[in-house]
PLY file of the C-alpha trace (Angstrom):
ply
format ascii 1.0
element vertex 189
property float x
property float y
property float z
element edge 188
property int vertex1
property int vertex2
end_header
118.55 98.58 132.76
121.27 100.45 131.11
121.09 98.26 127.77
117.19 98.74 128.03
118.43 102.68 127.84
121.10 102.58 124.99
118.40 100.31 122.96
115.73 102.89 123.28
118.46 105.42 122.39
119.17 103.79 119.33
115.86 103.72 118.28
115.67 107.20 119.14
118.12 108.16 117.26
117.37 106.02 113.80
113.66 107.17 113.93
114.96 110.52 113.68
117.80 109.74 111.06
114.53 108.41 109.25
112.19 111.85 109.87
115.13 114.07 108.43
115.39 112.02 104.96
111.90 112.34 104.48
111.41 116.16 105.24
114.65 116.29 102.75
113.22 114.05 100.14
109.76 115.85 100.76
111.01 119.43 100.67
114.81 119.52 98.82
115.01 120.89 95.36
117.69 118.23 94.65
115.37 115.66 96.02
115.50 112.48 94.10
111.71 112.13 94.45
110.40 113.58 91.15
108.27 117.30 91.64
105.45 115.93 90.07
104.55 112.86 93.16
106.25 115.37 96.10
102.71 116.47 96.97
101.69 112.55 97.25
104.77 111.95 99.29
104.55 111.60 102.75
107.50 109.45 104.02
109.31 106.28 102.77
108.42 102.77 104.26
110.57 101.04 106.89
110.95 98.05 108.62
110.64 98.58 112.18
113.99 98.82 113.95
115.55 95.71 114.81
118.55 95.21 117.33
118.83 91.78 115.63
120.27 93.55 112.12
123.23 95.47 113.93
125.90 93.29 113.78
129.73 93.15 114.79
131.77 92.63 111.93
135.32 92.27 111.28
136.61 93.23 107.89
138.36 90.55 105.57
140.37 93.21 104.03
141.83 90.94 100.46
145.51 91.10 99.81
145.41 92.89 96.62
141.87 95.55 95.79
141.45 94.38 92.65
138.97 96.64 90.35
136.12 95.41 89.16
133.21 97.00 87.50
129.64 96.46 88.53
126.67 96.95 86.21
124.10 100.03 86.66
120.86 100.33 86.05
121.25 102.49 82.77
124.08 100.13 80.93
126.77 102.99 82.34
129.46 100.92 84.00
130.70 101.53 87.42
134.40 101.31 88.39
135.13 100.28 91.74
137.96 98.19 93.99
136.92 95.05 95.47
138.01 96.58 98.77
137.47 93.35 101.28
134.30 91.24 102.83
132.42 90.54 105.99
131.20 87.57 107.14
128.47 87.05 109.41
125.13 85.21 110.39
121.66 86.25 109.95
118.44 84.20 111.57
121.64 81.41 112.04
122.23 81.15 108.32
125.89 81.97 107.70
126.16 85.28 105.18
128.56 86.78 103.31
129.45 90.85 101.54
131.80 92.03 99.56
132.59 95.78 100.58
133.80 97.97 97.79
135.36 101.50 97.31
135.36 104.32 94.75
138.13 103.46 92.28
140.88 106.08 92.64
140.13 109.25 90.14
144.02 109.24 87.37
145.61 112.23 88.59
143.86 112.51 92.18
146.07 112.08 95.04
143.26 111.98 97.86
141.80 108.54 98.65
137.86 107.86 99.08
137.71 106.66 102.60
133.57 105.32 102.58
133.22 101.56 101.72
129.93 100.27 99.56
128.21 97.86 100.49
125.33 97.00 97.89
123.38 93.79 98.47
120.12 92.15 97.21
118.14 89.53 99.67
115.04 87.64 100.11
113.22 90.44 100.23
114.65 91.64 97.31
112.02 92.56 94.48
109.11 91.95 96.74
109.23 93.62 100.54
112.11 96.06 99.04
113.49 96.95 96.26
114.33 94.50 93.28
117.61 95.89 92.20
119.23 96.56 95.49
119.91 98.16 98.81
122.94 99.95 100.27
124.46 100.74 103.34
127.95 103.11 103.22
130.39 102.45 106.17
133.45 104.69 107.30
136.58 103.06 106.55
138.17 102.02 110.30
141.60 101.36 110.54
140.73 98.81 113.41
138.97 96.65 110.79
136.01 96.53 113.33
132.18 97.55 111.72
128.82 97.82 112.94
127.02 96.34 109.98
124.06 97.43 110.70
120.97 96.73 108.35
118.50 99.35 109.94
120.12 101.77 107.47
120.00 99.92 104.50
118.75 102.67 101.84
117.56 102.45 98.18
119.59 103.57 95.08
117.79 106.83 93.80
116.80 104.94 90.91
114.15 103.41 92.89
112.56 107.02 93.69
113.39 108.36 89.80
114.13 106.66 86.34
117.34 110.27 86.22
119.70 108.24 88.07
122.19 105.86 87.71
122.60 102.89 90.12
125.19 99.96 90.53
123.89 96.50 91.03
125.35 94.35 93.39
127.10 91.41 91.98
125.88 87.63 92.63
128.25 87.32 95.22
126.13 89.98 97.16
123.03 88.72 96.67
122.18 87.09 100.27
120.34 84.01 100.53
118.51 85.26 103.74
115.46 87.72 104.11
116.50 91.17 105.51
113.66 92.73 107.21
115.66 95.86 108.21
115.92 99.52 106.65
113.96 100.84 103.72
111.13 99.00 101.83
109.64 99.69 98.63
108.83 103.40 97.51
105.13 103.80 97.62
105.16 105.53 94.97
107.80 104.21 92.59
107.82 105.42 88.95
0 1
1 2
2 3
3 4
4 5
5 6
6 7
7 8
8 9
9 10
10 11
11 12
12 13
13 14
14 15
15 16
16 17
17 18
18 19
19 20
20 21
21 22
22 23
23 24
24 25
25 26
26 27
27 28
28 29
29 30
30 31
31 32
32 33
33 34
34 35
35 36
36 37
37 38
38 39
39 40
40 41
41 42
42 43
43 44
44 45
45 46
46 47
47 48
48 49
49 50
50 51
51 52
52 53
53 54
54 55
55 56
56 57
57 58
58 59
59 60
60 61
61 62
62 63
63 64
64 65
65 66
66 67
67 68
68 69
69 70
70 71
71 72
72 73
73 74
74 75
75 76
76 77
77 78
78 79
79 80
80 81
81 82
82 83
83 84
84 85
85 86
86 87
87 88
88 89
89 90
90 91
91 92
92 93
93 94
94 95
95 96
96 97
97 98
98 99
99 100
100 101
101 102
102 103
103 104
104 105
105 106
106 107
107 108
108 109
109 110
110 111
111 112
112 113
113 114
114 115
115 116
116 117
117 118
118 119
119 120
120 121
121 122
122 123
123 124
124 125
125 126
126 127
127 128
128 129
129 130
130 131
131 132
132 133
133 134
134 135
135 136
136 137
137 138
138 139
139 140
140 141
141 142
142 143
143 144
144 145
145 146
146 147
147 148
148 149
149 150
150 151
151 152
152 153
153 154
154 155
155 156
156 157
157 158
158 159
159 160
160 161
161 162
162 163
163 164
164 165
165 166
166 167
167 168
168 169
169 170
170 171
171 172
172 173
173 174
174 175
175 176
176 177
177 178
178 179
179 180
180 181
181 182
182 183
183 184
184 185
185 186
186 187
187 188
């Protein structure tokens, strides 16, 4: 009974992660939904949430972060530190992400402590969006994650053409269909 309870809780508490970016998105002056559709907007689309897409990871953290730059959706490119990658198995079909992080700023002395996580899947381009999904993690000392796919998000450059996104690279493109997090914008530009 008690993991009927925490599962209801985590519902709970993803549905309302899920209300409070669309009052934002709805009501925000620095919403990245453009003013002229806000009146037509009246939520994003999700996948239901699914226990089945919050996994237990363990982070492959790779001797040496090596930068790397990953290609946006305007031609701007993106520098970032190939940080580490999970591993993991979705539907039985083994999977695999590279996590990155921010590349440190010259003269900057604090380090970004959020890892990115971009990813394209089999749903990619047809259930969600073409170019890509994210999901930001916490760095953990422990190396231990909750990977968990019920937050995926789009880039804002699937809500407006003002922004600049990072594709993931091949090696993040999964081979299985992730029915979990944000679908397409209904009403993308």
């Amino acid at each position: 009974m008690a993991t009927r309870s925490s599962d209801d809780e985590y519902v709970k508490s993803v549905e309302f992660l899920r209300r409070e970016k669309d009052h934002y998105f709805r009501e925000d002056p620095y919403s990245p939904i453009p003013p002229r559709i806000r009146a037509s907007f009246h939520g994003l689309d999700y996948f239901p949430v699914d226990g089945a897409y919050r996994l237990r990871v363990r982070l492959n953290r790779y001797p040496e972060a090596k930068p790397v730059i990953l290609a946006t959706s305007k031609g701007v490119p993106r520098e970032m530190v190939r940080f580490g990658y999970f591993e993991f198995e979705v539907n039985g079909v083994p999977q695999r992400l590279d996590v990155y992080k921010a590349r440190p700023m010259p003269g900057h002395h604090l380090e970004e402590t959020s890892l990115f996580v971009p990813f394209r899947d089999a749903t990619s381009g047809k259930e969600t969006y073409g170019a890509a999904r994210y999901l930001d993690l916490e760095e953990n000392p422990s190396g231990e994650y909750i990977l968990d796919f019920n937050m995926a998000y789009n880039p804002y450059c699937a809500y407006s053409e003002d922004y600049i996104c990072p594709f993931p690279p091949r090696e993040n493109w999964l081979t299985a269909p992730i029915r979990a997090g944000e679908k397409n914008f209904p009403l993308a530009p």
